[in-house]
C-alpha positions in Angstrom: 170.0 50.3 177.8 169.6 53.5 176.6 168.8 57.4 178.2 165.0 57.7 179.2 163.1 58.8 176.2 166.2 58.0 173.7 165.2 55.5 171.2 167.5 54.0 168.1 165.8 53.5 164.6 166.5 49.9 163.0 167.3 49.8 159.4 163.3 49.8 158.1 162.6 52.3 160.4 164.8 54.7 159.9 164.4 54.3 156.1 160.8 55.0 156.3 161.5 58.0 158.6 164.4 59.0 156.0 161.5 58.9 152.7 158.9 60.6 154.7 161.1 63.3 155.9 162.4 63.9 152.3 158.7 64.1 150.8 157.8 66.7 153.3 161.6 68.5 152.8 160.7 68.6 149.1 157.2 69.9 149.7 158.5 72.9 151.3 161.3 73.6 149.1 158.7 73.7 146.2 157.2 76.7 147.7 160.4 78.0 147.3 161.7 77.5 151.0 165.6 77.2 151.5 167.1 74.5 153.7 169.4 75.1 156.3 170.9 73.2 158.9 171.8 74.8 162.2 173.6 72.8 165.2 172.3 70.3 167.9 173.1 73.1 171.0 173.8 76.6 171.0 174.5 78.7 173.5 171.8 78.7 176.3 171.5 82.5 175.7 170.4 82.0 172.1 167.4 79.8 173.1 166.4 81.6 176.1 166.2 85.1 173.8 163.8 83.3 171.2 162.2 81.3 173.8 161.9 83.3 177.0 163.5 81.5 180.3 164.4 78.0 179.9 163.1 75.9 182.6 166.2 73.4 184.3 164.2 70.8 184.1 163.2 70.9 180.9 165.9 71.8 179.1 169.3 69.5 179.0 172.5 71.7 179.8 175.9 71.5 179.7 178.9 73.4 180.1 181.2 74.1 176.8 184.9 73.2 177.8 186.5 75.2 175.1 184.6 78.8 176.5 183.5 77.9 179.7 179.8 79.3 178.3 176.4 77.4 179.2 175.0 75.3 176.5 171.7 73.6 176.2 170.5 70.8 173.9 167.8 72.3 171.6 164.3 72.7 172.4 163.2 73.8 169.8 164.7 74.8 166.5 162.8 78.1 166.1 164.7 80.4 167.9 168.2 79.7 166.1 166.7 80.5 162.3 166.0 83.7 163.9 169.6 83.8 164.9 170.5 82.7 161.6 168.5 84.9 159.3 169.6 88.0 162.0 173.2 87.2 161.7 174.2 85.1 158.8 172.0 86.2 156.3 171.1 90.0 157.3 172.1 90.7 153.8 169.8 89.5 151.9 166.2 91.0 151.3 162.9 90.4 153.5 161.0 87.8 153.1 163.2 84.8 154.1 161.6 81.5 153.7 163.9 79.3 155.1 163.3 75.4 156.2 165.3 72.5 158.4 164.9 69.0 159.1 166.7 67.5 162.7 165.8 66.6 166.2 165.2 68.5 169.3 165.4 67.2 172.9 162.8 67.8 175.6 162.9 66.8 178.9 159.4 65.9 178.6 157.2 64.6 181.7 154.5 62.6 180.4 153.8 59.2 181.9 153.0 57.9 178.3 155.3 58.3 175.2 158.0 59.7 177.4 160.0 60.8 174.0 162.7 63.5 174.3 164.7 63.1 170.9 161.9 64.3 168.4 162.8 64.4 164.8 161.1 67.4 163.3 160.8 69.0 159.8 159.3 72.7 160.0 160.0 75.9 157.9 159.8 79.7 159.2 158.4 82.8 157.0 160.2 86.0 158.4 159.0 89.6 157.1 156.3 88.6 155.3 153.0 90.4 155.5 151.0 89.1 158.2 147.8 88.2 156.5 148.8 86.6 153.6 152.1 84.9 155.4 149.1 83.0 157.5 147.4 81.5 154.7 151.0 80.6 153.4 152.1 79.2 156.3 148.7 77.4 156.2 149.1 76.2 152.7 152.4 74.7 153.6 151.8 73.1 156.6 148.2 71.3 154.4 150.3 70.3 151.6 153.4 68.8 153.7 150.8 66.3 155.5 149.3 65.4 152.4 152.5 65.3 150.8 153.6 62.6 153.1 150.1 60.6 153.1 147.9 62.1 155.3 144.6 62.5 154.3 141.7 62.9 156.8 142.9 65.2 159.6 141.5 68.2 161.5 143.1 71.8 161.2 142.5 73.1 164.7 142.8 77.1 164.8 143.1 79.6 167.4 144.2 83.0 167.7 146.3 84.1 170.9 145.1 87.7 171.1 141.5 86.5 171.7 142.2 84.8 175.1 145.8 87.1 175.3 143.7 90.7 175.0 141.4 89.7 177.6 144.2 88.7 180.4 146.1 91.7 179.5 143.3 93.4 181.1 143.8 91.4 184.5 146.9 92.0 187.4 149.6 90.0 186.5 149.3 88.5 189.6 146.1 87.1 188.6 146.7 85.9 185.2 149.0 82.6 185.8 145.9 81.0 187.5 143.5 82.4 185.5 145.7 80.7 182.3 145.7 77.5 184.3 141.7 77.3 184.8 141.3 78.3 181.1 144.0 75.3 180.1 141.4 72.9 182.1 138.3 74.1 181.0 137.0 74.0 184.1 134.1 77.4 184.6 133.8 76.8 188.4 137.9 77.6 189.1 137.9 80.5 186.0 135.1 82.1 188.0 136.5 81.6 191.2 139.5 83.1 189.9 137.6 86.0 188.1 136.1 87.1 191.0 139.0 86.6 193.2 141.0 88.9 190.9 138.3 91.3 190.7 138.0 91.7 187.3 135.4 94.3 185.4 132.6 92.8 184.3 132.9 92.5 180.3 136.3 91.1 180.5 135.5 88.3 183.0 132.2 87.3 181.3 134.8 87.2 178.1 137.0 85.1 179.9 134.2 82.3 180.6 132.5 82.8 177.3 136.1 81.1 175.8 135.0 77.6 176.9 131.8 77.9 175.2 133.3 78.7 172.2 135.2 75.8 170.5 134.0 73.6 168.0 133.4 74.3 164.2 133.7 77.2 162.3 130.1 78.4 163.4 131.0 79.3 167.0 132.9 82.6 165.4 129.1 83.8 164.8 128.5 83.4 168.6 132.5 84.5 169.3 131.6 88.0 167.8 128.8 88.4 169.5 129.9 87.6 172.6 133.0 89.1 173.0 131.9 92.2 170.7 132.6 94.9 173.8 135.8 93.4 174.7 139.8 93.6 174.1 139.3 90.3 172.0 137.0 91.1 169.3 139.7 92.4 167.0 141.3 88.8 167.1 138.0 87.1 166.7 137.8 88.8 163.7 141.1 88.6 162.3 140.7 84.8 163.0 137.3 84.7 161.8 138.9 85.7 158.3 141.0 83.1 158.0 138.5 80.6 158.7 136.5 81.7 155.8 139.9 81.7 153.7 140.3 78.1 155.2 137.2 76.8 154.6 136.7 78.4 151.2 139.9 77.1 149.3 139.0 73.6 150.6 142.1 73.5 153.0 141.5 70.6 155.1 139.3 68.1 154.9 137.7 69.3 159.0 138.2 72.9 160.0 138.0 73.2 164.3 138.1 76.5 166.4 138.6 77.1 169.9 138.6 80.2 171.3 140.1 78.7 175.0 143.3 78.4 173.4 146.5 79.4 175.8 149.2 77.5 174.8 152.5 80.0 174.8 150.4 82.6 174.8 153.6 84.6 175.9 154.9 83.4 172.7 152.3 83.4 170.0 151.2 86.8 168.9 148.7 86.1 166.0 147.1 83.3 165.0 147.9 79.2 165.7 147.3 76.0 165.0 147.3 72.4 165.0 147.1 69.6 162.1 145.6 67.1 164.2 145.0 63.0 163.3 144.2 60.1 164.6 146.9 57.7 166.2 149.2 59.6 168.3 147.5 61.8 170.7 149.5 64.4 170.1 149.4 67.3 167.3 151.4 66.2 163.7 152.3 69.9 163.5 152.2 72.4 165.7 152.6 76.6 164.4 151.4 80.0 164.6 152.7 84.0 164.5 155.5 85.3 166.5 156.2 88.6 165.5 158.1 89.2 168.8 160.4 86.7 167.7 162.7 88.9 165.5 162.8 91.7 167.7 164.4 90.1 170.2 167.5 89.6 167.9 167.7 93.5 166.9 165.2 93.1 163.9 161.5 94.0 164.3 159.8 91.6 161.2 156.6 89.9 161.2 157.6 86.1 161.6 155.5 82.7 161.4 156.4 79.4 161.0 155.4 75.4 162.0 157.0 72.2 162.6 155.8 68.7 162.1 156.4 66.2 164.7 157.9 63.6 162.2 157.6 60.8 164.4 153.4 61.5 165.1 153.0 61.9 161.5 154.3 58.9 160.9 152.2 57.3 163.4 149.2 58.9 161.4 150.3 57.9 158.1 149.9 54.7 159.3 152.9 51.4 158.5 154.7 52.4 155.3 154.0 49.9 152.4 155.1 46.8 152.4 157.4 47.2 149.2 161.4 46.9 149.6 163.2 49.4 147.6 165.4 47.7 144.4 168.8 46.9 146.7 170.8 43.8 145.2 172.5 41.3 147.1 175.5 39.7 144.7 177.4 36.7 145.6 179.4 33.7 143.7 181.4 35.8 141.1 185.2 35.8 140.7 186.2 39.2 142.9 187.6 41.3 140.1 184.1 40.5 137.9 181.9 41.2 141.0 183.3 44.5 141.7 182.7 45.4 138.2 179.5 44.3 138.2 178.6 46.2 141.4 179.9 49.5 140.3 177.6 49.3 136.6 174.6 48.6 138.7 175.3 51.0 141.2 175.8 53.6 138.2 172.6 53.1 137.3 170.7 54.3 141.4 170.8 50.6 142.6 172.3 49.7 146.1 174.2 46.4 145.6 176.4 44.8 148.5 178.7 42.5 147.5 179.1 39.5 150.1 179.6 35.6 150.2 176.7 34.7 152.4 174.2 33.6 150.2 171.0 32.5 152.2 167.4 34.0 151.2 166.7 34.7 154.7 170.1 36.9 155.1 169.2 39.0 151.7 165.5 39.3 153.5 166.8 40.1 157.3 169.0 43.2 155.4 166.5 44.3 153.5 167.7 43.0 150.0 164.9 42.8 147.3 167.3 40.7 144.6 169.5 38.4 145.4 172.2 38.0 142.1 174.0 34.8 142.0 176.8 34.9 139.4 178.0 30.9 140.0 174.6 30.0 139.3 173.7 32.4 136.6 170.4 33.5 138.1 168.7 37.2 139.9 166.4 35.7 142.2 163.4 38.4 143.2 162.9 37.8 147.0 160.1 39.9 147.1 157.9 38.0 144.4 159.8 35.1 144.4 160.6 34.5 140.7 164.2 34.7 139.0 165.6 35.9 136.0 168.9 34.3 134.0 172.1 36.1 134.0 174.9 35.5 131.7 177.0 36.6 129.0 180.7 37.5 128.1 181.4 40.0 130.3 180.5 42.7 133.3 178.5 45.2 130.8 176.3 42.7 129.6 175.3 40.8 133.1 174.9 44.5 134.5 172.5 45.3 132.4 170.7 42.2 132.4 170.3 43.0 136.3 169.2 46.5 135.6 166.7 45.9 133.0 165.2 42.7 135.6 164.6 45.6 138.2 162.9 48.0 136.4 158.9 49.1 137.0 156.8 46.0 135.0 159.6 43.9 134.4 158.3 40.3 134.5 160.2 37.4 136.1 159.1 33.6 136.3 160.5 30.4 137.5 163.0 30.4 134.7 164.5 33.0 132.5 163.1 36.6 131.9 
């Protein structure tokens, strides 16, 4: 048994997990994004400055023997690059682009997909200009999901100083259940709640306007009329901008808007979004501006970032192919000649084991493609079923015999290549 929402990753798995996190990794670093990686817990004082307070039951903690300091298991990665590029690299000039690959843990409440280990590859811009760091945040975020095989998916943007300006205007009292009626969509308990809080009249009639405005891009046209006289049209038209910028360039293949938006909203300062896809119910990546982010750790910058849930894009992507990477199984062979053998084919990027057990279905089970049997002379291809001859005077010549049977278009048959 293992911890509620723990999970291991068998062999295939966690291979397919390893390729698709590397093809999103290399995405990034091609728009010239460094890697870094930061530890699994920090001190609970870290995350609670980048995230705000840290609810006990969300967050796992511990104490740290050696300092007698509370720790906590990451939620989130987000707030220790900003202790990073605050600390470690305050040296060097603004803009940092800077992206990580690892897991977080959330003590997560759902009654389905009760995951709390979430493997997550995301990258954060800090200093950069707030405009164009959007559309490059964007531009990442697009070409990492395509990257990994992702296709047909909805960007879903928002824009937290659209519902945000309007509460500021309300009691803070007020604006917890006002934030809660919004999250449900539900007019009857906003209104309720409007009038309860008595509101002025512009700002509450922005409030319920928000659940009329989501869908595609063309509820911004009915957005700026709407909300024209209050605290929110400046986001509306900030957001509005990128939309056009969005649709325009061809970003994503369906472009979404919804004004009702109020996740973190005591987070998010700008702009957010959502790559969205069929499959897993929840978002593949999830991002937006912070620009209060780096203030709390002494340095006032701009900041915006994402992170893709590995595991959901994954589940969007769909079953990796079918194909089993070149590994060689090789058996039969006097010891000394084996390890020879082994350590040619290895020099040339090919996985070989060396082991006695010589069985098809063992090669298959370990995920083998080839299957090298020196007593018998032969490289049997388990994935196509045909086999090629092996032989010669020495290790040189049976390596690369084995090397040239494995690569792209070479042809095998019952018999000899």
């Amino acid at each position: 048994m293992l911890p509620a929402g723990m999970r291991d990753w068998l062999p295939a798995e966690a291979r397919a997990l390893s390729a698709l996190s590397q093809r999103v990794l290399g995405c990034f670093e091609s728009f010239g994004y460094d890697r870094v990686t930061v530890p699994a817990f920090e001190f609970a004082e870290v995350l609670e400055r980048g995230l705000g307070s840290l609810d006990p039951a969300e967050v796992l903690r511990f104490v740290e023997p050696q300092t007698g300091e509370v720790v906590a298991l990451r939620p989130d990665m987000t707030p220790q690059i900003a202790r990073l590029s605050t600390s470690r690299l305050a040296d060097r000039p603004w803009p940092a682009r800077i992206c990580y690959e690892g897991s977080v843990v959330r003590l997560r409440r759902q009654r389905a997909r009760l995951r709390r280990q979430i493997p997550q590859a995301g990258i954060e811009l800090l200093g950069a200009d707030a405009a164009a760091g959007d559309k490059e945040v964007l531009e990442v975020a697009i070409a990492a999901v395509r990257a990994a095989g992702l296709a047909d998916f909805v960007l879903d943007l928002s824009h937290a100083r659209v519902a945000g300006a309007l509460l500021d205007a309300v009691a803070a009292p007020h604006r917890v259940g006002l934030i809660e009626a919004l999250s449900l969509r539900d007019p009857a308990l906003l209104s309720a709640r409007a009038q309860a809080a008595k509101i002025a009249a512009p700002v509450r009639d922005g409030l319920l306007a928000l659940l009329d405005l989501a869908g595609g891009p063309q509820v911004l046209a009915a957005a700026r009329a709407r909300l024209a006289q209050t605290p929110a049209a400046e986001g509306v038209e900030v957001l509005e901008g990128l939309v056009q910028w969005a649709e325009g360039s061809g970003l994503a293949p369906r472009v979404f808007v919804d004004l009702a938006d109020v996740r973190h909203l005591a987070y998010y300062t700008g702009a957010l979004f959502q790559i969205l896809a069929e499959g897993p119910g929840e978002p593949v990546v999830s991002g937006g501006r912070y620009d209060g982010l780096l203030e709390r750790f002494g340095v006032p910058r701009p900041a915006a970032g994402f992170a893709v849930d590995l595991d959901n894009l994954a589940w969007a992507v769909g079953a990796p192919a079918a194909d089993v990477p070149a590994r060689v199984l090789l058996h039969g062979g006097e010891a000394t000649l084996s390890q020879e053998i082994a350590r040619g084919v290895r020099g040339q990027g090919v996985p070989v084991a060396i082991c006695e057990t010589d069985g098809d279905a063992y090669a298959r089970s370990w995920g083998f493609s080839h299957r090298a049997d020196l007593s018998a002379g032969t490289l049997i291809d388990l994935r196509g079923g045909g086999q090629s001859a092996l032989g010669g005077s020495g290790a040189s010549e049976v390596t690369d015999q084995i090397v040239a049977a494995l690569r792209p278009g070479a042809q095998s048959s019952g018999g000899e290549t």
